[in-house]
N, C-alpha and C positions, 0 to 999 in steps of 0.2 A: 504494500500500500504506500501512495506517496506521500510524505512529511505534507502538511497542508500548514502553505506558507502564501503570501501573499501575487507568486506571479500564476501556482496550480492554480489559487482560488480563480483566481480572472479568469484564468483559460476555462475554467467548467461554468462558471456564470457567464461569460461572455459569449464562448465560443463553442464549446459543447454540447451547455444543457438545450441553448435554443435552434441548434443545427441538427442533431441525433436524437438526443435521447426524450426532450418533450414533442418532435414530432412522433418517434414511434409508440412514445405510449396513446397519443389522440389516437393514430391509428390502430394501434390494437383495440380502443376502446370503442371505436369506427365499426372495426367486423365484427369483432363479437358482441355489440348491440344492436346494431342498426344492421345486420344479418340479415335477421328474419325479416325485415322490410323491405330489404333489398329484393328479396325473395318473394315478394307478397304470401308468405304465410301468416293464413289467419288462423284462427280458432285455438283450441286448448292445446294441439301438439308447438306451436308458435309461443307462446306463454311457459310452457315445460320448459323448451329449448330454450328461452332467452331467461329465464331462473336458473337454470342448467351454468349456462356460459358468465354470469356472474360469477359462479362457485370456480370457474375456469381463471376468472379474471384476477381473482385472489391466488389462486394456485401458480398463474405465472407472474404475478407480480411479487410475491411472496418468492419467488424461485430466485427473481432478479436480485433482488435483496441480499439473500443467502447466501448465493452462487455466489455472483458478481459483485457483488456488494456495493450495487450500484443505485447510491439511495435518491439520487436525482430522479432515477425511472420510479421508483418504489414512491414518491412523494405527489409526482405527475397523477400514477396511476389511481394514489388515493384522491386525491384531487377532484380528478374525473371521475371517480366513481360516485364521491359527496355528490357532486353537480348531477350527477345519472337521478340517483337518488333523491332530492329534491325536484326535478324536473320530473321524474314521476310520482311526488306527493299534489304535485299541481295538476296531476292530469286523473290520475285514481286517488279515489282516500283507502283501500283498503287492496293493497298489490304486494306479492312477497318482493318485488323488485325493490321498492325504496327500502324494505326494512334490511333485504341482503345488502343494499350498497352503502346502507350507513354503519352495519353492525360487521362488514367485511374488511374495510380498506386494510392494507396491510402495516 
């Protein structure tokens, strides 16, 4: 791990976080929600699957963490998941989606 000193810091808040790692977590959080949209699946197997892919979304954000220890992605990805989550407290009041993305981020 590198000694975190003042020219690392820059380079990952300048040059890293907004180049790499907060684009791929939008798009991770891109297909595995907006999936089943894409797809026009409706009904109850559409709702399974995209409760499903939450449980995923923590599983590889939780990975990057660990692994990689790469807490820029692991902060994006909680991030976006808050915002998942509030954005479906305003559209449903009683959805397992907001309560996995609040009770998940990693």
């Amino acid at each position: 791990m590198a000694p975190v000193n003042r020219p690392n810091l820059a380079r990952l808040v300048f040059i890293e976080a907004p180049t790499a790692r907060l684009p791929l977590a939008a798009l991770f959080i891109d297909i595995l929600h907006n999936g089943a949209v894409a797809c026009h699946v409706d009904g109850n197997l559409g709702r399974i699957l995209a409760n499903i892919f939450i449980w995923i979304i923590l599983i590889v954000g939780g990975g990057f963490v660990v692994f990689f220890r790469d807490w820029v992605f692991g902060f994006a990805i909680a991030y976006l998941t808050l915002s998942l989550a509030i954005e479906q407290m305003a559209i449903k009041v009683i959805a397992l989606q907001w309560i996995f993305g609040i009770s998940l981020p990693p």
